[in-house]
C-alpha positions in Angstrom: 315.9 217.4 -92.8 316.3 221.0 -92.7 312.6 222.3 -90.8 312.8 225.7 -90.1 309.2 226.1 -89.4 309.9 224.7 -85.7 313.1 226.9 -85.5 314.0 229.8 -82.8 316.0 232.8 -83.8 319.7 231.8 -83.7 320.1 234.3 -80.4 317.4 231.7 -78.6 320.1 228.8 -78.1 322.4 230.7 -75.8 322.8 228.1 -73.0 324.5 228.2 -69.8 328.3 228.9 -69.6 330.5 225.4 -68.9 333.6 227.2 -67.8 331.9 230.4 -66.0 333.4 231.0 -62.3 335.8 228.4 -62.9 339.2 228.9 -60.9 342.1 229.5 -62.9 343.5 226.2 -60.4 341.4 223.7 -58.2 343.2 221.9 -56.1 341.0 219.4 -56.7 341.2 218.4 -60.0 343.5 215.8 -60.8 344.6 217.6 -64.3 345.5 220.9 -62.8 349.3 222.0 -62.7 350.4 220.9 -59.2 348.0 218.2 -58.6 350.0 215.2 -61.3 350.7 213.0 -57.9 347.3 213.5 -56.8 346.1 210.5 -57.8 349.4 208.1 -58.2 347.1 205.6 -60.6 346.0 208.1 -63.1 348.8 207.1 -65.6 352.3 208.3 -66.9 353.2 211.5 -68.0 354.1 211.0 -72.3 355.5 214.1 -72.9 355.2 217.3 -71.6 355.6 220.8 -73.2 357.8 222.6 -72.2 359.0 219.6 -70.3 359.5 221.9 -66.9 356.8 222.3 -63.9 355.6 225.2 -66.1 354.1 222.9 -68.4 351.4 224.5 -71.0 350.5 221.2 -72.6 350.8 217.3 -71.2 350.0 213.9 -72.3 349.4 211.2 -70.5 347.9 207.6 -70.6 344.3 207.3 -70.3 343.1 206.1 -67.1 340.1 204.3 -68.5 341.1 203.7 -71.8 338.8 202.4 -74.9 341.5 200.7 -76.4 344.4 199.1 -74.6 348.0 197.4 -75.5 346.3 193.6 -75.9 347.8 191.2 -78.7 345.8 191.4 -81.8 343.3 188.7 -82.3 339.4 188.2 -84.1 337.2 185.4 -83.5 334.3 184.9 -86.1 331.8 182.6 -85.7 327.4 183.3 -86.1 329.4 187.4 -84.2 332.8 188.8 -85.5 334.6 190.3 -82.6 338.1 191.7 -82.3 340.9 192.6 -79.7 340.4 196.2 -78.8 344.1 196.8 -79.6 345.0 200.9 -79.6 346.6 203.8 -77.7 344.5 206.0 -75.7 345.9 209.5 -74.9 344.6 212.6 -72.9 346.4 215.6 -73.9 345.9 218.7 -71.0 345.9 222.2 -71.1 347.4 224.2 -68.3 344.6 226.4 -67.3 341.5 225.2 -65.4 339.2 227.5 -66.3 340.3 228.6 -70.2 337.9 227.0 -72.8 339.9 226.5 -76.0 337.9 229.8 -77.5 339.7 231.9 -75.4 343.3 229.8 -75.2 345.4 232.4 -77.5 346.3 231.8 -81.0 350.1 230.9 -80.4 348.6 228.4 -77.6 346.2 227.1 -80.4 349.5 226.4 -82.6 351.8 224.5 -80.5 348.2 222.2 -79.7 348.2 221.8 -83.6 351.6 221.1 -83.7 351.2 218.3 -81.2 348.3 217.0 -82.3 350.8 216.3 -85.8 353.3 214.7 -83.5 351.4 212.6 -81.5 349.2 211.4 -84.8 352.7 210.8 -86.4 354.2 208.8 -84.0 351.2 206.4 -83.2 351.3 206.1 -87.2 354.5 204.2 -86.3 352.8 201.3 -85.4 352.2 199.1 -88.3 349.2 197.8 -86.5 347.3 201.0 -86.1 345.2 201.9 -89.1 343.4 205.6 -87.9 344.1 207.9 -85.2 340.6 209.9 -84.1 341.4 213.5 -82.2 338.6 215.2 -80.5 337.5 217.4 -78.2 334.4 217.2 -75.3 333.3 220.5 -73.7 330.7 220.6 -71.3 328.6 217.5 -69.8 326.2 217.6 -72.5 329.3 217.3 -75.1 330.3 214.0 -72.9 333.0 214.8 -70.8 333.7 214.1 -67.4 336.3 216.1 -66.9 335.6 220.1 -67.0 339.4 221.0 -67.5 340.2 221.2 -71.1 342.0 218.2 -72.5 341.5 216.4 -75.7 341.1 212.8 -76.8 343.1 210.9 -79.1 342.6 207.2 -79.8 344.8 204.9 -81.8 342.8 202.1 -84.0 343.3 199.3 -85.6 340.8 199.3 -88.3 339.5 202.6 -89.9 336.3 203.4 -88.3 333.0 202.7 -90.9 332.3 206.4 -90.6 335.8 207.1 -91.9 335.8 204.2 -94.6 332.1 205.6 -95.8 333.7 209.3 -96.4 336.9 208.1 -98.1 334.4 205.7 -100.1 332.3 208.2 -101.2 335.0 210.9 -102.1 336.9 208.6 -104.5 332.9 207.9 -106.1 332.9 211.4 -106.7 336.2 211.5 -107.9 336.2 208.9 -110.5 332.9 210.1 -111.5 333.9 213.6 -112.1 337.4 213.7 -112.1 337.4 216.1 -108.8 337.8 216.5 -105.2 334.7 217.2 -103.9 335.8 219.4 -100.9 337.5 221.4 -103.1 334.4 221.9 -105.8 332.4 222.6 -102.3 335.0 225.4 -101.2 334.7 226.5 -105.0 331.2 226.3 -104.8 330.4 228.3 -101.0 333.1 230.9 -102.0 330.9 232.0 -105.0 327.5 231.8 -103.2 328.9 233.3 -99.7 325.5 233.0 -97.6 327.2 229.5 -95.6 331.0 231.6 -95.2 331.6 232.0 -91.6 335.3 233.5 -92.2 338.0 233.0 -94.9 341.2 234.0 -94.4 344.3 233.0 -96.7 345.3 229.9 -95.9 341.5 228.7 -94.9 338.0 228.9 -94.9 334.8 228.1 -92.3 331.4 227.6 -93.2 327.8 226.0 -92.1 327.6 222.9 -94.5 324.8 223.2 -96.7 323.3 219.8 -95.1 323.9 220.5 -91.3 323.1 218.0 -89.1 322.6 220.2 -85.9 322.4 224.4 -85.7 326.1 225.6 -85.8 327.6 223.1 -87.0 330.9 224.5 -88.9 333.6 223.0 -90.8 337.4 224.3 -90.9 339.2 223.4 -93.8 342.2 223.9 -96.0 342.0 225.9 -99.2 343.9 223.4 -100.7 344.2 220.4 -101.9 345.2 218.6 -98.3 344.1 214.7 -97.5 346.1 214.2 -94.0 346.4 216.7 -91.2 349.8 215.8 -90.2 350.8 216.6 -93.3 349.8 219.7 -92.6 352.8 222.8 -91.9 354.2 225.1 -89.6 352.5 227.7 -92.0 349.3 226.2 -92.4 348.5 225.4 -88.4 349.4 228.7 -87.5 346.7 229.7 -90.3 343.8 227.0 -88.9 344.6 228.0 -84.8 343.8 231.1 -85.7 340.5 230.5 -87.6 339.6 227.8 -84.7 339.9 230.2 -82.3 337.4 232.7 -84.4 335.2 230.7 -85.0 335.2 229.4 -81.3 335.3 232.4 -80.1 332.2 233.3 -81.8 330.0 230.4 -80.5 331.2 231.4 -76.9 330.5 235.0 -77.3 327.3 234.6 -79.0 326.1 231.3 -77.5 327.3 231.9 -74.0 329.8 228.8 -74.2 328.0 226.2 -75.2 329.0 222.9 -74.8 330.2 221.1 -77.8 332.8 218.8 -79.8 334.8 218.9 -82.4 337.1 216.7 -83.8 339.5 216.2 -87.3 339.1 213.7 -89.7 341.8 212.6 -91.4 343.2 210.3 -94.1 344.0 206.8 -92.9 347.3 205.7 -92.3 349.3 205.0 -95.9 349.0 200.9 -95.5 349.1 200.1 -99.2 348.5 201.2 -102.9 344.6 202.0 -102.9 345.3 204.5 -99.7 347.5 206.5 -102.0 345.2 206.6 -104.5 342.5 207.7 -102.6 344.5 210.6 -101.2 343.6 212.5 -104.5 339.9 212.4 -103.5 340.3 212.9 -100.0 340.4 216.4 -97.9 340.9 216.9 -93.8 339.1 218.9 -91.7 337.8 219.9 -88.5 334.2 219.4 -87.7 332.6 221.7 -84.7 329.4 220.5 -82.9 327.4 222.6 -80.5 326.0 220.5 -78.4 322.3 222.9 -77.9 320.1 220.2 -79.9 319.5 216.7 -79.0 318.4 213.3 -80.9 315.2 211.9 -80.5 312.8 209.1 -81.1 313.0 210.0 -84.8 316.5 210.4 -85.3 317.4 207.5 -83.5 314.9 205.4 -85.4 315.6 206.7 -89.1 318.9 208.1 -88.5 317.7 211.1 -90.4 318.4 214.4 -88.5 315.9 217.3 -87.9 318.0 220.6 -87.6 315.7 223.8 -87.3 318.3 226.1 -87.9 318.9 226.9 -91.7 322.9 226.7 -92.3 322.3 230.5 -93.9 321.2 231.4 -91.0 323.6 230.3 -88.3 326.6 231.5 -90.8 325.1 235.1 -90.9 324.7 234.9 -87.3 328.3 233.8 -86.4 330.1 236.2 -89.1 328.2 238.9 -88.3 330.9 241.8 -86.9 333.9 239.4 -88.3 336.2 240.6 -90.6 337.8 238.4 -93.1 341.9 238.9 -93.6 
């Protein structure tokens, strides 16, 4: 429900800034550079990269993981349950105080480019059927932790959320013979009013049925079902439009707190997942977190947002230029 009768002007939701006065290093966080011993149970090092004490991006175990190396098992009986089987991973940045709007663009990349690796290798396991990557900034966006680091989680079923997109995609595909990302790129491009940016390789835009004010999706121009699919070429492309667009929600919403996270294709685990990677399209979904469910949302799962997409996409383009 789009109610912009009960809306503020898109200046009115600057918030306070997560990351302001932040050291560059606490000695007392146990993610900081220095500080990898400082709690001896927090779990392995992965990888590290570069793999020197002059790391710029580490992975490790999580230390309270939501999934964990148990063997696979269901019970069904009046309840279904299952073994919460999975990988858990925290991937750091160096920098204590540098949100991921103002990390630079080559920074950006090499993230990308492990997010591909790490989604590739968990693929591996025959037993894991989606890997979820996401990011938490700020307390109100759910994390604990105020030092950037992402999420990823390893699954062994392909979360409903996931399953009810790649449903609904292939519906729209055998009905009209079409992605439907693509006809909804086709489609903004020609109307322009929900464009944040475009650039050559991508475009980012307020979907015309937003849930919450600012929320912006990053996506390929082309045709492109699995994010670890995607190349060199083409995550050099989206850092650099993820950092615009971030950049522009921290400059003009004071850095807000907020998520985002990438859906992609599930793993290839037979024939009808390669048939529905004509109908499918990744993407990255951003979420400022400066509007909250309620007693109504909860109870009809309908969402009020009194910010008109138009609105919040003129507001965040405004003084961007597109390449």
């Amino acid at each position: 429900m789009i109610s912009p009768n009960r809306a503020k002007r898109p200046e009115d939701y600057r918030t306070y800034s997560v990351m302001h006065g932040l050291p560059e290093l606490d000695p007392n966080c146990v993610f900081c550079p220095g500080n990898e011993d400082k709690n001896p149970d927090l779990c392995r090092d992965i990888c590290r990269i570069p793999n020197t004490p002059d790391w710029q991006l580490r992975v490790i175990e999580n230390k309270y993981p939501a999934v964990t190396k148990v063997p696979l098992g269901a019970h069904r009986d009046f309840f279904h349950s299952r073994a919460g089987f999975g990988e858990h991973e925290v991937i750091i940045s160096r920098k204590h105080n540098e949100p991921v709007a103002l990390q630079s663009t080559l920074h950006l990349e090499n993230t990308l480019q492990l997010f591909k690796q790490r989604i590739d290798l968990l693929g591996k396991d025959e037993r894991v059927a989606y890997s979820q990557i996401f990011h938490n900034h700020g307390k109100e966006a759910g994390a604990s932790l105020v030092h950037p680091h992402y999420q990823l989680i390893a699954l062994p079923f392909v979360p409903p959320h996931i399953h009810g997109e790649v449903a609904g995609y292939y519906h729209y595909y055998q009905t009209h013979g079409t992605c439907i990302y693509c006809d909804i790129i086709k489609m903004e491009k020609s109307l322009k009013d929900r464009v944040v940016y475009e650039s050559e390789r991508y475009i980012a835009l307020c979907p015309y049925s937003s849930r919450l004010p600012f929320e912006t999706w990053i996506m390929p121009k082309h045709h492109s079902p699995r994010f670890e699919w995607s190349d060199d070429s083409e995550l050099k492309h989206m850092a650099f439009i993820l950092k615009t667009v971030l950049g522009q929600l921290y400059t003009k919403l004071g850095d807000p707190p907020l998520n985002f996270y990438i859906h992609s294709m599930p793993y290839i685990r037979g024939k009808h997942t390669q048939m529905e990677e004509k109908s499918f399209y990744h993407h990255c979904t951003i979420f400022p977190r400066i509007a909250n469910w309620a007693g109504f949302e909860f109870g009809t799962g309908i969402s009020i947002n009194i910010m008109p997409p138009e609105e919040t996409a003129k507001f965040l383009r405004d003084r961007l230029s597109n390449i």
